[in-house]
ChimeraX commands (.cxc) that place a marker at each C-alpha (Angstrom):
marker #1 position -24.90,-163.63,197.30 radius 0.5
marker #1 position -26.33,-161.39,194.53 radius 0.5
marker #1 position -24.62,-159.21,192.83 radius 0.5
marker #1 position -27.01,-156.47,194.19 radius 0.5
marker #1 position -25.78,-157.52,197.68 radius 0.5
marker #1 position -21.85,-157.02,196.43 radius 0.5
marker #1 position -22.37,-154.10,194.68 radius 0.5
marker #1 position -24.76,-153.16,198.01 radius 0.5
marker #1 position -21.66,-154.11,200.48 radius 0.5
marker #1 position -19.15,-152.17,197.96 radius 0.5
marker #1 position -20.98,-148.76,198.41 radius 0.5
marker #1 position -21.18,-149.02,202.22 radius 0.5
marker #1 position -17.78,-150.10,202.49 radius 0.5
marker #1 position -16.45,-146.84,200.61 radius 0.5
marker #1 position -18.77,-144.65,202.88 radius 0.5
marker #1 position -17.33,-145.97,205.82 radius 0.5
marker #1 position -13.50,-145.66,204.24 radius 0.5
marker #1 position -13.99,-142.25,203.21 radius 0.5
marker #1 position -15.80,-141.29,206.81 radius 0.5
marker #1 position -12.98,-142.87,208.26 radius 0.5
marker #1 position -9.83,-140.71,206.09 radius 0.5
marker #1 position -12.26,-137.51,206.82 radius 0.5
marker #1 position -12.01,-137.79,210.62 radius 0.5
marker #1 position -8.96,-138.57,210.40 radius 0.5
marker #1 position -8.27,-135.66,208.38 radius 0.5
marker #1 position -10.46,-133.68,210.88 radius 0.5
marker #1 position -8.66,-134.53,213.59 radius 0.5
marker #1 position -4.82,-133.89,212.01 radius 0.5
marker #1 position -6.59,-130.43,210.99 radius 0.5
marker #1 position -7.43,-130.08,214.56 radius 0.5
marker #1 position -4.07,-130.93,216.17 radius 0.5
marker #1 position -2.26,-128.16,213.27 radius 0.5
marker #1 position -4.86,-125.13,214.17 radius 0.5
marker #1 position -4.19,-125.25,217.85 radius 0.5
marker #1 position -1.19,-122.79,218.40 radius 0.5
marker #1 position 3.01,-124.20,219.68 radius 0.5
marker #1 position 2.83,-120.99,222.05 radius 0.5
marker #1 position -0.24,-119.90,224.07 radius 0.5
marker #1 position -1.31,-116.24,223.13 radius 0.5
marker #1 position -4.98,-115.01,225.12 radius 0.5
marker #1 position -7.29,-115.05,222.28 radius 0.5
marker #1 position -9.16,-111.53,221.53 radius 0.5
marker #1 position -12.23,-110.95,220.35 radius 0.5
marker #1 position -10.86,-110.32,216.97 radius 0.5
marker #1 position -9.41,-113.76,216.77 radius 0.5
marker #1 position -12.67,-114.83,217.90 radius 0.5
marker #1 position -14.69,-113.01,215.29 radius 0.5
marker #1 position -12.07,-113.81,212.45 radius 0.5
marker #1 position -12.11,-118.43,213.20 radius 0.5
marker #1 position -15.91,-118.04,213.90 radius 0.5
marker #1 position -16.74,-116.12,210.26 radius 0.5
marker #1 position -14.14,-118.89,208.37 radius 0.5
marker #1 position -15.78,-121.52,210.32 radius 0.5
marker #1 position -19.80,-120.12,209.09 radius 0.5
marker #1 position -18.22,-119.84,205.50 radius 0.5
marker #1 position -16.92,-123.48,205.41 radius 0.5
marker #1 position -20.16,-124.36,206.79 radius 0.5
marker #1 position -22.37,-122.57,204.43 radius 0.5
marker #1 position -19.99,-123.92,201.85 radius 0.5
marker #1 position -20.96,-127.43,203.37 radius 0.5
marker #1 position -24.55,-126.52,203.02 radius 0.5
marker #1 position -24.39,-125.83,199.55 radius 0.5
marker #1 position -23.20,-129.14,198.98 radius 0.5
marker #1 position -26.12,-130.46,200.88 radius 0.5
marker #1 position -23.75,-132.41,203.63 radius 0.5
marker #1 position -23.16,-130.26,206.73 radius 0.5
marker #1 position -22.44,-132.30,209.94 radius 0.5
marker #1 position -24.29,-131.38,213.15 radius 0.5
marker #1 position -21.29,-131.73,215.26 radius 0.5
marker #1 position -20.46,-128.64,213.32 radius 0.5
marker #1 position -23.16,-126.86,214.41 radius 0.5
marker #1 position -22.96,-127.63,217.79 radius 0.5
marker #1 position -19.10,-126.83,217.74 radius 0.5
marker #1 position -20.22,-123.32,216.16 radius 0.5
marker #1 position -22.78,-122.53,218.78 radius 0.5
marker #1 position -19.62,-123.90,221.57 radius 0.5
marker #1 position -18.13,-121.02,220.31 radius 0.5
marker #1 position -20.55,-118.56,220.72 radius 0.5
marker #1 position -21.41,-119.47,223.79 radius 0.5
marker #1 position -17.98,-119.62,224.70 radius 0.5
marker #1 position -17.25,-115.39,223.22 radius 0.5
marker #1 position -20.79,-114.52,225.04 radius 0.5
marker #1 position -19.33,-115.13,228.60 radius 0.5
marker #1 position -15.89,-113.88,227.35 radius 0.5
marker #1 position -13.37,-116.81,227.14 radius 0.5
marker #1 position -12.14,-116.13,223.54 radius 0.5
marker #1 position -10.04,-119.26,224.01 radius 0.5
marker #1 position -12.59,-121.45,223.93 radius 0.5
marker #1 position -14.54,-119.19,221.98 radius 0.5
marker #1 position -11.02,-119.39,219.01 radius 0.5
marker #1 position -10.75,-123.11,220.03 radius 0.5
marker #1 position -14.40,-124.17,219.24 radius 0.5
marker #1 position -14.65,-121.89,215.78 radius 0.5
marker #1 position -11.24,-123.58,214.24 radius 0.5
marker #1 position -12.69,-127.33,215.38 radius 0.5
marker #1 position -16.11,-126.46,213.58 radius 0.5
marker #1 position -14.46,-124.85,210.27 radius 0.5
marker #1 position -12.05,-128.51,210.65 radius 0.5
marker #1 position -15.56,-130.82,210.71 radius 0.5
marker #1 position -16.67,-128.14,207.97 radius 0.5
marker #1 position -13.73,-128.94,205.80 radius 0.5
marker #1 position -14.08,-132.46,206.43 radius 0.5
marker #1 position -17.65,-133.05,205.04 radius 0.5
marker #1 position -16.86,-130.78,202.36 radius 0.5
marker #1 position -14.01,-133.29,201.62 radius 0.5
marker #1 position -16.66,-136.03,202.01 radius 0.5
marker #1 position -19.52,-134.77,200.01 radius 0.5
marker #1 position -16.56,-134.39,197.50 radius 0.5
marker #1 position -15.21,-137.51,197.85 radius 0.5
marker #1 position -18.28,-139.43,197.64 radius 0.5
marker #1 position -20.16,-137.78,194.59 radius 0.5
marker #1 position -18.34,-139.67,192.51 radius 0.5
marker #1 position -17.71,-142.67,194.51 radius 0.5
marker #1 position -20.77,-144.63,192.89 radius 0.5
marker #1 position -18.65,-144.91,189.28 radius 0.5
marker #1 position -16.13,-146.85,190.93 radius 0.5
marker #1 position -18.48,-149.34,191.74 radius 0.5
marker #1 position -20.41,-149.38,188.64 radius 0.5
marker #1 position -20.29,-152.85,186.29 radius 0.5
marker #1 position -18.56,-152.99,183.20 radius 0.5
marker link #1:1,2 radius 0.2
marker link #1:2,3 radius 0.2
marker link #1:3,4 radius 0.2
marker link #1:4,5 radius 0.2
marker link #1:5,6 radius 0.2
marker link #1:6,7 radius 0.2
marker link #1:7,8 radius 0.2
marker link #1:8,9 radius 0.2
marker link #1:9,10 radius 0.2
marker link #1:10,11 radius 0.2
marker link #1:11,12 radius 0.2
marker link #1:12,13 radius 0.2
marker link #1:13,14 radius 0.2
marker link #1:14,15 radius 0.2
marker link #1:15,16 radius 0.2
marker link #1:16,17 radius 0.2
marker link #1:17,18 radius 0.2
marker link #1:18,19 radius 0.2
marker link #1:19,20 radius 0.2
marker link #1:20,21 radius 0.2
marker link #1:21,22 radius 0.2
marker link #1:22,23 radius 0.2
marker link #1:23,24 radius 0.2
marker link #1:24,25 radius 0.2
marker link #1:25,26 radius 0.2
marker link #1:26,27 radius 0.2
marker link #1:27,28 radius 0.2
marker link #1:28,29 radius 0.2
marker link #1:29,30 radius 0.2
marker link #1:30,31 radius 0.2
marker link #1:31,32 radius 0.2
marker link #1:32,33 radius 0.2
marker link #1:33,34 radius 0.2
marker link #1:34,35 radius 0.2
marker link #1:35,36 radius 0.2
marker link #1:36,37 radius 0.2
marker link #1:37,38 radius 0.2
marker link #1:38,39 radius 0.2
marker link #1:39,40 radius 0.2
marker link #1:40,41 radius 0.2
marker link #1:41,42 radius 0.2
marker link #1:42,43 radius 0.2
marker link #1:43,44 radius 0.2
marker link #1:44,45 radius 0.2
marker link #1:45,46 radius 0.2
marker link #1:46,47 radius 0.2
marker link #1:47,48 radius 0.2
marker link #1:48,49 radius 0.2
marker link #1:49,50 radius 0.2
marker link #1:50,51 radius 0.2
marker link #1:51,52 radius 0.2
marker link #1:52,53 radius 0.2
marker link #1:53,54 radius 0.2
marker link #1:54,55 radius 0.2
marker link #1:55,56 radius 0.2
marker link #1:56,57 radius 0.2
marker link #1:57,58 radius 0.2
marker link #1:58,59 radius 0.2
marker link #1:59,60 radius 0.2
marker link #1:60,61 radius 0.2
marker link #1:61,62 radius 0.2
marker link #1:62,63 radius 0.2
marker link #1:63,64 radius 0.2
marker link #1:64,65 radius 0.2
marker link #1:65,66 radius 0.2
marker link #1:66,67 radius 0.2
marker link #1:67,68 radius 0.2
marker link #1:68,69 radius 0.2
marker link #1:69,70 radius 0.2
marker link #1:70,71 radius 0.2
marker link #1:71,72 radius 0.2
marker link #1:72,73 radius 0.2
marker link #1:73,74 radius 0.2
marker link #1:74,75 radius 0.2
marker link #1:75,76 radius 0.2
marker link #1:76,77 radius 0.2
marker link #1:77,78 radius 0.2
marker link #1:78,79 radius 0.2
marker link #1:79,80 radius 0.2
marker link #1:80,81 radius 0.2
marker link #1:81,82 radius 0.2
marker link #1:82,83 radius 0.2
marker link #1:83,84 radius 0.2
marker link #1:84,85 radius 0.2
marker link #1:85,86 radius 0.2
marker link #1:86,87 radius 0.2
marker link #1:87,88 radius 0.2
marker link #1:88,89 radius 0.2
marker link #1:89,90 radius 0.2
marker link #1:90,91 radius 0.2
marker link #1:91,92 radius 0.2
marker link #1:92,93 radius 0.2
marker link #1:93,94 radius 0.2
marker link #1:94,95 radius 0.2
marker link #1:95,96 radius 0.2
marker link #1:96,97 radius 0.2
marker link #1:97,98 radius 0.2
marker link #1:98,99 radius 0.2
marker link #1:99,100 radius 0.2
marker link #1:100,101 radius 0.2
marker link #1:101,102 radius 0.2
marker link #1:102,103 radius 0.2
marker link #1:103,104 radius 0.2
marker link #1:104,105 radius 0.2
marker link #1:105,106 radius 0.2
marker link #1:106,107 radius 0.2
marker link #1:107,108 radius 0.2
marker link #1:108,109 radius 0.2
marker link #1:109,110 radius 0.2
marker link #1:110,111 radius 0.2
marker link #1:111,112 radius 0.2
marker link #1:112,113 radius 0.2
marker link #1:113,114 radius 0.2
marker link #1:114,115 radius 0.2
marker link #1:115,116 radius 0.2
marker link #1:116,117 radius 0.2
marker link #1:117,118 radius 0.2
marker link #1:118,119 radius 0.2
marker link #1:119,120 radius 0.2
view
């Protein structure tokens, strides 16, 4: 094996071990956001989880790594305020901004990752 195919395998391997601690991550964010005692959501709490989950994405964008399960969990949510059940509507804006804080902890995490694999 060349060391082009190690150094090949090493990358990939820390891609898939930092995909791995950001769903994790995204789903221990999850299980904290939803709420110990069940309030209706308003359309206020709506409006407030969908405009932190659009800033975390845009934030996402900027780094060039948004997820499309965050988009689709965004437009969940809209979907979910148009017909009126802010629940779902709250629910599906906190799970997007989670998957938008997780690949902003990704594209973090792996901008450097390349050094750690570099010869010396």
């Amino acid at each position: 094996m060349s060391l082009f195919q190690i150094k090949s395998i090493r990358i990939k391997l820390l891609r898939v071990k930092a995909s791995i601690a950001t769903l994790a991550l995204a789903a221990s964010a999850s299980a904290l956001l939803l709420p110990a005692v069940h309030a209706a959501a308003t359309e206020a709490d709506f409006t407030a989880a969908y405009a932190a989950a659009e800033a975390a994405n845009k934030e996402a964008g900027a780094l060039r790594d948004q997820w499309t399960t965050t988009k689709t969990e965004l437009d969940a949510a809209k979907k979910a305020a148009d017909s009126g059940n802010f629940d779902q509507a709250v629910a599906s804006a906190k799970e997007a901004e989670a998957l938008a804080k997780a690949s902003i902890d990704q594209a973090t995490s792996e901008k450097d990752a390349w050094k750690a694999l570099a010869i010396h």
